[in-house]
C-alpha positions as CSV (number, residue, x, y, z in Angstrom):
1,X,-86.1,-7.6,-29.6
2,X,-84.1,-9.3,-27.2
3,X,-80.6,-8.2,-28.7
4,X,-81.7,-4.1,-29.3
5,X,-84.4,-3.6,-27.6
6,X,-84.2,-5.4,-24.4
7,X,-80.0,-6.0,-24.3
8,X,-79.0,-2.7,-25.9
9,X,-76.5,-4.4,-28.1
10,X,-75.7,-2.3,-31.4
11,X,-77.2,-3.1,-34.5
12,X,-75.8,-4.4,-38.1
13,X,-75.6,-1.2,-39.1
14,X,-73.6,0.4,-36.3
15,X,-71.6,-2.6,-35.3
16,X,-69.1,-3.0,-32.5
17,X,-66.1,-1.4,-32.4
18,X,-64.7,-3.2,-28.9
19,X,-65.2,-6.2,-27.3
20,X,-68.4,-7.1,-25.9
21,X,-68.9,-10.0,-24.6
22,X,-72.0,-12.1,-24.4
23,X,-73.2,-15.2,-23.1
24,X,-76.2,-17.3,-25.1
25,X,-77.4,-20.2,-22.9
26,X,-79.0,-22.5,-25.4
27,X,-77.7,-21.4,-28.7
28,X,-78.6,-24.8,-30.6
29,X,-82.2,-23.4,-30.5
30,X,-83.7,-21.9,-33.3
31,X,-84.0,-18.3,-31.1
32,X,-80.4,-19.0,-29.8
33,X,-78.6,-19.4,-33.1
34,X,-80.5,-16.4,-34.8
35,X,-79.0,-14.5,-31.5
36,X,-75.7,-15.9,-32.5
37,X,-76.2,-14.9,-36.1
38,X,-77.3,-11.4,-35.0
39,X,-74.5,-10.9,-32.8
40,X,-72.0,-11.7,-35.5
41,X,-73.5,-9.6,-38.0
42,X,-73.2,-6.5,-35.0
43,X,-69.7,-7.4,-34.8
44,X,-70.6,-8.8,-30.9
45,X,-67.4,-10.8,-30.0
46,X,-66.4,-12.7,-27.7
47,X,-69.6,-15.1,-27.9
48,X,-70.0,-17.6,-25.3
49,X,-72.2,-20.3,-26.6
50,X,-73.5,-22.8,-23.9
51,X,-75.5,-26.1,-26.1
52,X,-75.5,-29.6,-25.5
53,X,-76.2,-31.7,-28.2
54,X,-76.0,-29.3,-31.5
55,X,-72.5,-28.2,-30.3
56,X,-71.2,-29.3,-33.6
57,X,-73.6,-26.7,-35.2
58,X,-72.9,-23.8,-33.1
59,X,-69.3,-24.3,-33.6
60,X,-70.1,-23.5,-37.4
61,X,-72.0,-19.7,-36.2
62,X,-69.0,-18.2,-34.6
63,X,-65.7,-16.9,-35.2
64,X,-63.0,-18.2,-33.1
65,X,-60.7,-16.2,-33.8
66,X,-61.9,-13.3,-32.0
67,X,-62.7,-15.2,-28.8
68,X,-66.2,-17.2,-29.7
69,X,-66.7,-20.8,-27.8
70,X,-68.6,-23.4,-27.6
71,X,-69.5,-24.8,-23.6
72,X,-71.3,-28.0,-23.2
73,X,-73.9,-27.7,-20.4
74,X,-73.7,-31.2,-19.9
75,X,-70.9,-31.4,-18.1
76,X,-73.2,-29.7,-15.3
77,X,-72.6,-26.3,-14.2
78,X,-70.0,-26.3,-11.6
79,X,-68.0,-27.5,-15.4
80,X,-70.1,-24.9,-17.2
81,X,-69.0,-22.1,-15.0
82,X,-65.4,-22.8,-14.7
83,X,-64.2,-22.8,-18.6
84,X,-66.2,-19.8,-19.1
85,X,-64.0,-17.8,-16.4
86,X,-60.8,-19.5,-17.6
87,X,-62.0,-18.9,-21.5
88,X,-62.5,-15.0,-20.7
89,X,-59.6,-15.3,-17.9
90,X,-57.0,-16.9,-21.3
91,X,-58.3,-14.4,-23.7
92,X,-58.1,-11.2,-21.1
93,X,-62.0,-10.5,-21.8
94,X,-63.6,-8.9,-19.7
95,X,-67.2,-10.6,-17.5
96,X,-69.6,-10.3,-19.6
97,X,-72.7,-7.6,-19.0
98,X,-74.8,-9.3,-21.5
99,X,-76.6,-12.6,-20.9
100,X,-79.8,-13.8,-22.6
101,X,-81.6,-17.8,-22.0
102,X,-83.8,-18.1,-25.2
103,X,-86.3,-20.1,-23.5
104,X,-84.7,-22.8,-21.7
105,X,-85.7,-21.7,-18.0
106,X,-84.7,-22.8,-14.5
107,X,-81.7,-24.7,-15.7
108,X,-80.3,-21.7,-17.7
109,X,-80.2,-19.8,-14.1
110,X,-77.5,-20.3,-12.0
111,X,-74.5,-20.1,-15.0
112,X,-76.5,-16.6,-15.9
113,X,-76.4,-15.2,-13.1
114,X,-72.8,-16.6,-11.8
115,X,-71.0,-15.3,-15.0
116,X,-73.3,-11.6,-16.0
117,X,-72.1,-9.1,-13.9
118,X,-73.9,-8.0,-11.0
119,X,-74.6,-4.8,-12.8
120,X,-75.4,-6.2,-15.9
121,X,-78.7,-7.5,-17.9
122,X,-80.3,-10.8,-18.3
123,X,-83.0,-11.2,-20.9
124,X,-85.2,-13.8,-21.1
125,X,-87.4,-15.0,-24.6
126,X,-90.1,-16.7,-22.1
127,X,-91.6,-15.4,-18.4
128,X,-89.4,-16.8,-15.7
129,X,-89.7,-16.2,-12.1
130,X,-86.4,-17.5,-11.8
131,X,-84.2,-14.8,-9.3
132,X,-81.1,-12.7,-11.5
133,X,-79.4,-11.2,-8.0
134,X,-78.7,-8.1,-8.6
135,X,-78.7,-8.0,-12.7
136,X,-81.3,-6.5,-14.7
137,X,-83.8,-8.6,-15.7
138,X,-85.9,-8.2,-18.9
139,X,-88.5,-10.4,-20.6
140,X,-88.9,-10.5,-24.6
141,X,-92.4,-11.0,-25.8
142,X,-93.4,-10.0,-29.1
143,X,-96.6,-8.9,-28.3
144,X,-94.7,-5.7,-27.9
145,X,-94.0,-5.0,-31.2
146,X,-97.4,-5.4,-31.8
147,X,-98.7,-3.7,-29.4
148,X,-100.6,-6.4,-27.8
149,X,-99.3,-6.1,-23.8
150,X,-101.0,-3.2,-22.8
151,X,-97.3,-1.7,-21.6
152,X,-96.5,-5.1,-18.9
153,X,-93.7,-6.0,-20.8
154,X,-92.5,-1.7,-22.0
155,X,-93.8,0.3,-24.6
156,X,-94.8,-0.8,-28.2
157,X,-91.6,-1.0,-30.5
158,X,-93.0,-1.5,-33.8
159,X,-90.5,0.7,-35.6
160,X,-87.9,-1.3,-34.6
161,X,-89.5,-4.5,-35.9
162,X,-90.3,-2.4,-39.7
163,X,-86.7,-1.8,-39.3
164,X,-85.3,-4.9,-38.9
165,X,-87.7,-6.5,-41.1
166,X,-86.0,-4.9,-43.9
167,X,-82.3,-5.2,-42.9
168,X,-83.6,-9.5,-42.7
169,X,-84.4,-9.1,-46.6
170,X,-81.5,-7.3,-47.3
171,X,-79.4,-10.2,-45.2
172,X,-80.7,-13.2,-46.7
173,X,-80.2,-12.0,-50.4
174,X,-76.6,-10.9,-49.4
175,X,-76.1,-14.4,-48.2
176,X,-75.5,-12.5,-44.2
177,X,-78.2,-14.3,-42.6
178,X,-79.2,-18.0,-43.4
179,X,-82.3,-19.8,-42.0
180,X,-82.1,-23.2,-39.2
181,X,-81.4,-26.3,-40.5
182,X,-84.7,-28.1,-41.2
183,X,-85.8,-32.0,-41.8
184,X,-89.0,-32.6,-43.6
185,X,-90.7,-35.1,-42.2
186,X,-92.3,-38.3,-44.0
187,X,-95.9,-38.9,-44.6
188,X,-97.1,-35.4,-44.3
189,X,-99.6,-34.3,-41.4
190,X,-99.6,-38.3,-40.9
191,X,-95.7,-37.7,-39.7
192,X,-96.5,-35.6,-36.7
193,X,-97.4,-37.7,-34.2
194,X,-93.9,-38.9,-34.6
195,X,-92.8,-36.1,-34.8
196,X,-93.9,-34.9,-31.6
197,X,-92.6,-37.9,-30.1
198,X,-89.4,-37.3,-31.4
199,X,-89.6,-33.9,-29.5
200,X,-90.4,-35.5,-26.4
201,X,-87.6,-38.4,-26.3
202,X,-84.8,-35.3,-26.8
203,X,-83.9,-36.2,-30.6
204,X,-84.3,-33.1,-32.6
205,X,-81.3,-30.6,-32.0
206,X,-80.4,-27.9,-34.1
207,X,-83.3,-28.6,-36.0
208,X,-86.9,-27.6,-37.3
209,X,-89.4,-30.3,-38.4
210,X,-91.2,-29.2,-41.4
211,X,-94.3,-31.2,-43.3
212,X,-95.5,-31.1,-46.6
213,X,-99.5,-31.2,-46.5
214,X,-99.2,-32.4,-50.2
215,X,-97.6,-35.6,-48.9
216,X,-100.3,-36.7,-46.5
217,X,-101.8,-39.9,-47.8
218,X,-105.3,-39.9,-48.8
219,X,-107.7,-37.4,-49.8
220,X,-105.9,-34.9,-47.6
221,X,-109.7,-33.8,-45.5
222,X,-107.8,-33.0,-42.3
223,X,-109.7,-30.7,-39.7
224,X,-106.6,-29.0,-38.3
């Protein structure tokens, strides 16, 4: 939604035949990487990739060699900012036109709208009132593809998710598309409150929790 609906990138099938550069602010998250993954399959190059603490597995998504990079947010943004521009400035890219923030919000702002071009399009996976200047701004939601908006957020695109739906089968069986890297968690439902607290203290990056209900200690009579 974000990438062909919302973005106007091209798809798998009719990939990129130039540059087009594009800027992911938090691709260590599940939605970011799958953007990453998306983008390489449309041939979308240079990537800019802006993570923090799953750097290591962003590196493994791109392809450096025509131009993707990795940008640690940490280093604030003034830092953030200024290896973007000299990245693009090194490899004569253009500024990129296309900028999406997966869901990380307010922080995400400023190196969007500093780097996009002022006539280009910023998508964001989760309402924010944050302000994009003079850019474009869209919202994914996929209550859209199922119709389930009543229009706030465009019209119903529920082609394009039948569509897509398919080309993910065909991907994952011709080894184009992998899943997020997962960690099942101990204990069953018993590990979620750890879990959770995990969440909270900033430990899980790059990462899904998963829990087996067949490991919960006991009879298993949970009221979920």
């Amino acid at each position: 939604m974000a990438l062909y609906r919302n973005l106007k990138l091209p798809p798998p099938w009719t990939p990129a035949s130039k540059p087009i550069p594009f800027i992911v602010y938090g691709a260590s998250s599940a939605v970011g990487s799958f953007a990453l993954k998306l983008a390489r399959n449309s041939n979308i190059h240079p990537i800019i990739a802006v993570a923090g603490n799953g750097s290591e597995y962003v590196k493994t998504l791109l392809d450096h060699s025509n131009g993707d990079v990795v940008i640690d947010y940490r280093q604030g943004p003034d830092e953030t900012i200024r290896q973007i521009r000299e990245h693009l400035q090194a490899g004569g890219f253009s500024q990129p036109r296309h900028g999406l923030d997966p869901g990380i919000g307010i922080s995400s702002q400023r190196v969007l709208t500093e780097i996009v071009a002022p006539d280009g399009e910023i998508n964001l996976v989760l309402p924010s009132n944050f302000d994009v200047g003079t850019t474009t701004k869209t919202v994914t939601t996929v209550g859209v593809i199922h119709n389930q908006d009543n229009g706030a957020y465009g019209l119903e695109v529920s082609d394009l998710s039948l569509v897509m739906c398919r080309w993910f089968t065909k991907a994952l069986q011709q080894g184009k598309l992998e899943g997020h890297p997962f960690e099942v968690r101990p204990g069953g439902l018993e590990g979620v409150e750890q879990a959770l607290q995990d969440l909270k203290d900033g430990k899980a990056s790059a990462v899904k929790y998963v829990f087996r209900i067949a490991d919960t200690p006991g009879d298993g009579n949970y009221v979920s």
